[in-house]
Every structure is written in structure tokens, then in C-alpha cells.
C-alpha angles and dihedrals in degrees: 000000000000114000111204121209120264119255123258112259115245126199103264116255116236122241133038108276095066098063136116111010097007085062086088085040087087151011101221103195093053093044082058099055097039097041105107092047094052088058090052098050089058121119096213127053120270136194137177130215133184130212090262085057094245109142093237094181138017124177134223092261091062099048089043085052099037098024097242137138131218098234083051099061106017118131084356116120116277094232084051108036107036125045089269113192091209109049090072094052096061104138094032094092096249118133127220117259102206086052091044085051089051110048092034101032098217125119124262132197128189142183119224144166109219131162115254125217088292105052096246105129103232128182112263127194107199126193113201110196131177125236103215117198117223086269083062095258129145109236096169151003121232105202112195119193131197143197108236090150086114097045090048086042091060104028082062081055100056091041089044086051101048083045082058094038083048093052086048098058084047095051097047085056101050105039079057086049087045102040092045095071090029091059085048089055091048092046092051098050090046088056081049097051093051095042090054083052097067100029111100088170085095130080115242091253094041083055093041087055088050097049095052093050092052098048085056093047085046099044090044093048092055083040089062092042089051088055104056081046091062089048094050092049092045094054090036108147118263088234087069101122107241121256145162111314137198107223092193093044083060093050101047079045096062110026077061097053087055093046085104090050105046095043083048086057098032094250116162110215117219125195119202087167112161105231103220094044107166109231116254134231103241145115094270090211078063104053095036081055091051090052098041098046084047098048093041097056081041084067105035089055092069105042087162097049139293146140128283116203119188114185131179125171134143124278107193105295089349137074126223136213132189135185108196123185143184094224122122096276138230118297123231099246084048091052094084103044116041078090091067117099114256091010105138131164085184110114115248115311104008100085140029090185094234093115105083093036095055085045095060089049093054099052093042089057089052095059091264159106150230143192145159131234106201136149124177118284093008107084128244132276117208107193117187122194115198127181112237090227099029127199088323122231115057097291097118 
């Protein structure tokens, strides 16, 4: 027969609900004395309520996150004293959860953007749990808040990317929808070229009216095939491996694809392109991205008119590009930020603020960088700088 050791013997743990088996869960007497320490060495940021709604405890994480300190808001109240979400929605029929947790004892989670000590507004996901006594009442709330700035940051980029590998299927389908007529039309005005060629049954000028006919429909047709190129190249699949690339070819492209756009709003185009530009070693569905996303919030930065002015031109083993508006430009409080994640100053529907942020992504996984020079009223500057060679191998 094995004999097995005896367990060790543990304080015994007051109320009713902590006999039999949960007696081994804890040693009363040493989670007393290190209590305050095991908040603190907590990852996420915690803060403790009473029933009175008096924050009675708030570990090092949270001061570090809100910028708070615990004999500043001890025994205060917890709208007063903590950056409380929901004090400033007052009026928006939203109930409190602390005090929902309270008055019903059932856990509550909730999902929140708030700023952090530094002002940057960041992503929290916050657990609200009951403490019961031993009679079933609830005599405090422990809220627990986590970061998840970073996870929300990259779960918008993989929806952001299947949105794009989406719009590449699409536009596959529909560029061969599109080229097979079109190959038809140019087909058939080839077979009339050369038919007008050998007919001598029409007068000069007659011919002279034909042929020009036939040179538009001709021109329009590759114009349209043009276009479904520049689309295919625009939603072209991140897995693409990385090559040469024509900086300039990108920005004709796609000042091109938003011709439609910018004579709709009265926007004057502008190319500083240096003519001798050196290609670049990139993933050309990045870099078409990067001037797209630039050139588009150029324009929609001046809905009534403006000018749009798009330069390249090389700075010693780089390129650089700049897209340059008339718009009203960034203010200072908003400099810092239009790189979060999220952050938008676009009105409902017309901006995720993932643009920038991707954008910045793109071009620092390229070797390079990218900033903006902006004061109010006088439009905004993106400048890009991009290495000739990048970071080398296909890990771009």
C-alpha cells in the first residue's frame, strides 16, 4: 500500500462558504500580509470599490495607466476620484456598471476607449466582480482594466487586410469581366482599320471622319483597360514577393484613378515628379497603398476646392515623396495622434482611422519613415522617406 504525505495544515478561512475542500485553496494569515503587494504585481489595472462607492485600494499598474495615486483618491468617491467612463456619459442612458454590479451582484464587462496618463486615447477592456460576505451581499466591486490598444490595433489590420484581399478578388473579376469585351472592341476596330484601308468606295474626307472614329474608340478602349490595370495593381495581395518599383508609375497611377474625385470636388492636381527617380525595392501593393491612402485624405481635406501637390525626388540612397494640400490643415492637440490607432477627426462613416496608422506601418517595414508638417489653416505636408535598396530579403 502507498501512503501519501499529509497535507500541510492552513489557517482556517472565516464564513460558510469556505468550508470543507476550499479550506487548502488559501493560507489566510500570509495573503493578509502580502496583499497589497499581490495587487500591485498585477499586469492589468486594478481597482477596488466598496458598497459606499469609496475606492478603498488601486495598484501600481493603474496609477502608472491613468496617472492616479492612491492618497489622492482613497475613501473619495469612485465617479470623483478615478477616471470613471461612465461619469461623463451621464445623460446618454447608459448605467453605471460599478453601481449595476452593486445593487444586482453579477459581473459586468465592458469595452471602452479612454485616454491614458498621457493623453493618448488607447482601447480598455474592464471586468467588474462582485466580493460576496459570507450573508450573500455584495461589500465591494473589484474593476479590472486592461490594454487591448495593441490587439484592437491589429485585429483592424487583419480585417482591414481581408477587406483589401476581398477588393482584390473583386477586382480580378471584375478587370477579366471587364478586358474580355474590351478585347472584342479592340478586335473589332482593328478588323475596321484595316477594312477602311482597303476600301476606295469612300470619299477622303469620309475616310478622314472614319479614321478618326476609329483612333477615339481605340484610345478609350486601352484607357479602360489601363484602368482595371491600376486597380489590380492597387488591391494587389500582400503575399506578392517585393520587386523594383517605379515611384512615379504609382503616383500617375493613382492620381489618375482619383481624376473623377478631385474634378467632382474642384481639386487641382499638381506633379513635382523628378524625372530621373531611381526604382525602388518594395512591394508595389504597398507603395500604391501608401499613395493612395496619402492623396485621398489630401482630397478629402478640401471638399470645397484646393490644390493637390504630389513631389518625389531623390535624397542621397533614399527616395522621397510628399503630398502636399490646401486643406485646413492638422491642429496641434490632433499632431500627435492621427498615428493611433482609431484616432479619426473624419465625420461618421468616412474613416476607421486605420489609415495613417497602416501607413505608417507600411513605410516602417520598408526601412523608412514618415511624418507630417501642418499648422492650422495652412494645410498639411506628408513627407516619406523610402531607402533605394530597403531592408533587403522579402520581409517587406
Amino acid at each position: 500500500m502507498t501512503h501519501r504525505a499529509p497535507a500541510p495544515k492552513t489557517a482556517p478561512l472565516a464564513g460558510p462558504r469556505n468550508r470543507g475542500p476550499e479550506l487548502s485553496r488559501f493560507d489566510t494569515e500570509q495573503v493578509r500580509q502580502i496583499l497589497p503587494q499581490l495587487i500591485d504585481a498585477l499586469s492589468d489595472a486594478v481597482v477596488v470599490v466598496d458598497a459606499d462607492r469609496q475606492v478603498v485600494a488601486v495598484n501600481r499598474r493603474y496609477q502608472e495607466a491613468f496617472g492616479l495615486r492612491l492618497n489622492e483618491v482613497a475613501r473619495t468617491g469612485c465617479q470623483a476620484g478615478l477616471n470613471c467612463p461612465e461619469a461623463n456619459r451621464q445623460g446618454s442612458g447608459s448605467e453605471c456598471a460599478v453601481c449595476s454590479v452593486l445593487e444586482r451582484g453579477e459581473p459586468q464587462r465592458l469595452l471602452r476607449n479612454m485616454p491614458d496618463a498621457s493623453g493618448i486615447q488607447r482601447r480598455w477592456e474592464a471586468t467588474m466582480n462582485p466580493v460576496v460576505d459570507a450573508a450573500g451581499r455584495v461589500t465591494h466591486v473589484v474593476e479590472v482594466w486592461r490594454d487591448i490598444s495593441e490587439r484592437s490595433h491589429l485585429e483592424g489590420q487583419l480585417s482591414h487586410s481581408e477587406r483589401l484581399a476581398s477588393l482584390g478578388i473583386l477586382a480580378a473579376g471584375v478587370a477579366h469581366e471587364v478586358n474580355n469585351p474590351l478585347a472584342s472592341v479592340l478586335a473589332g476596330v482593328e478588323s475596321l482599320q484595316r477594312w477602311l484601308d482597303r476600301s476606295g468606295g469612300l470619299a477622303a474626307l469620309e475616310r478622314e471622319e472614319a479614321a478618326e472614329v476609329l483612333e477615339l474608340l481605340e484610345r478609350e478602349a486601352r484607357r479602360c483597360r489601363e484602368t482595371t490595370d491600376k486597380l489590380l495593381l492597387l488591391a494587389q495581395p500582400a503575399r506578392v514577393a517585393p520587386g523594383w518599383v517605379d515611384l512615379n508609375r504609382a503616383v500617375r497611377d493613382t492620381l489618375s484613378l482619383l481624376r473623377y474625385q478631385m474634378r467632382k470636388q474642384n481639386v487641382k492636381a499638381v506633379e513635382a515628379l523628378e524625372a530621373d527617380l531611381p526604382t525602388i525595392w518594395a512591394r508595389e501593393g504597398g507603395v500604391r497603398g501608401v499613395c493612395m491612402n496619402l492623396s485621398m485624405n489630401a482630397v478629402q481635406a478640401m471638399p470645397t476646392g484646393g490644390t493637390l501637390t504630389v513631389r518625389t525626388r531623390r535624397a542621397g540612397r533614399g527616395v522621397v515623396l510628399e503630398v502636399q494640400d490646401t486643406g485646413p490643415g492638422i491642429s496641434p492637440e490632433h499632431l500627435d495622434r492621427i498615428w493611433d490607432p482609431f484616432f479619426t477627426t473624419k465625420p461618421l462613416g468616412q474613416g476607421t482611422g486605420l489609415g495613417l496608422s497602416i501607413t505608417q506601418g507600411i513605410v516602417v517595414r520598408h526601412g523608412g519613415r514618415i511624418h507630417v508638417d501642418s499648422r492650422p489653416g495652412g494645410g498639411a505636408r506628408f513627407v516619406v522617406e523610402l531607402p533605394i535598396a530597403g531592408p533587403g530579403g522579402d520581409g517587406v
